[in-house]
N, C-alpha and C positions, 0 to 999 in steps of 0.2 A: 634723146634721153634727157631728163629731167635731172640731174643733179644727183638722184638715188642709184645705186647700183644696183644694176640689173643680175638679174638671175640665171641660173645654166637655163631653167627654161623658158625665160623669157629671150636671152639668147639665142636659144634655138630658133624659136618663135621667129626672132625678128630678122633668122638668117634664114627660114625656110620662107616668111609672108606669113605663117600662121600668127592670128594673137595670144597673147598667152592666156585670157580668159578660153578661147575657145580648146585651147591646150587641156587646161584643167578638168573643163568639162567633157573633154575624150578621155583625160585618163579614171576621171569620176564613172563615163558609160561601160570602160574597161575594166573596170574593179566589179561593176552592178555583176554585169553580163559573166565574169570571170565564177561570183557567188552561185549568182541560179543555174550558173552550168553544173556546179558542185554539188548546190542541193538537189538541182533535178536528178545526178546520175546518183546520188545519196537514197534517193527514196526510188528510184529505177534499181537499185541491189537491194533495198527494202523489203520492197515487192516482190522479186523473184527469191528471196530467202525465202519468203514467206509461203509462196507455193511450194518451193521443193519442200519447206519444212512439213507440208500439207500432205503430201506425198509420200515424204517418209511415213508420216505416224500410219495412214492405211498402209501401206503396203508391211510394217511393223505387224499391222493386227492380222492381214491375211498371213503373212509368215505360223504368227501365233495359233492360228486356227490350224492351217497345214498343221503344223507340227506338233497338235494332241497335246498341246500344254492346255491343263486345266486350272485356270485360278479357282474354279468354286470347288472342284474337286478339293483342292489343296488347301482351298480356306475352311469346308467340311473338315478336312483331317486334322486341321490344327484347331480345331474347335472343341471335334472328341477327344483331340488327347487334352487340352489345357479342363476339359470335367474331369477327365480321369487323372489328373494331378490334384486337380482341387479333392476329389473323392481320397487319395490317397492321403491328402496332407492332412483331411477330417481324421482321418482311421487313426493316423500319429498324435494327432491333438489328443485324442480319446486315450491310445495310450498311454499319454505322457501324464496324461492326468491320474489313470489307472498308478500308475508308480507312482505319484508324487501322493496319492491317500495312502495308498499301503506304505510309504516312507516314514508319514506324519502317523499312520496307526502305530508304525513301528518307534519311533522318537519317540522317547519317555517324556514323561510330564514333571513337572517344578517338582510337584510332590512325589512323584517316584522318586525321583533324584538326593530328594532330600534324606527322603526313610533307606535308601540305599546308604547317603552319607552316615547318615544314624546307626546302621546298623554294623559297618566298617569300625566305626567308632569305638561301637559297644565291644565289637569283636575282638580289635584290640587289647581295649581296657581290660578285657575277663582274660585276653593273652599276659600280660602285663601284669597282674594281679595271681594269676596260676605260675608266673613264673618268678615273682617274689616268693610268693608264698612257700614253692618248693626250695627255693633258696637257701628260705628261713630252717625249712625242715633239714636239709643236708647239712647247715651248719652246725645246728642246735647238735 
C-alpha cells in the first residue's frame, strides 16, 4: 500500500487476490444484469396484461350479445323520447307565449291609467263639492 488508505473493498480485494478495479467492474455487471432482469420481467407482465386485457374485452362482448342487451335498441329509445321532450317543451313555449299576450292585452296602457286617474279625481271632486254644498244647505 501506497501511503493512501485503503478501502473495505479494496481490502477485500487484496484479502481474496481480486483487484479492486476488477471488483468494481463485477459490481458495475451486477447492477447492469440486476436492471434488465427488472425490465425484462417489467415488460414480460406487460405483455401478459395486455392479452388478458384482450380477452376480457371479447369475452365482455359475447357476454353482451348472450345477454339481449341492446345498445341500438336503447340508443333508438332515448332518441324518441329526447323528440318527444323537445316536441313537448315547443307546445310550453307556444303557451307561455299564448299567456304572456293575453297578459299584455289585458295590462292597461299609460293612457288608460291616466283617464282612470282622471276620472277618480273628478269623482271625488263632484263627492266633495255634493258634500259642501249639502252642508251649506243643512246649516243655512
Amino acid at each position: 500500500m501506497t501511503g493512501k488508505r485503503a478501502t473495505p473493498a479494496q481490502r477485500q480485494a487484496d484479502a481474496k487476490g481480486v483487484p479492486a478495479v476488477d471488483k468494481k467492474k463485477n459490481e458495475k455487471e451486477k447492477i447492469f444484469a440486476m436492471w434488465t432482469g427488472i425490465i425484462f420481467f417489467m415488460v414480460l407482465i406487460f405483455i401478459f396484461w395486455i392479452f388478458i386485457l384482450r380477452a376480457d374485452f371479447k369475452n365482455n362482448q359475447r357476454v353482451e350479445q348472450e345477454s339481449g342487451f341492446n345498445w341500438t335498441g336503447i340508443k333508438q329509445e332515448l332518441s324518441q323520447t329526447m323528440q318527444e321532450i323537445r316536441g313537448s317543451l315547443g307546445e310550453i313555449n307556444e303557451l307561455r307565449e299564448e299567456i304572456s299576450k293575453e297578459a299584455e292585452e289585458e295590462a292597461l296602457s299609460e293612457e288608460q291609467i291616466e283617464e282612470l286617474k282622471n276620472k277618480i279625481i273628478n269623482q271625488k271632486m263632484i263627492e266633495e263639492n255634493i258634500a259642501t254644498s249639502s252642508y251649506e244647505i243643512t246649516n243655512d
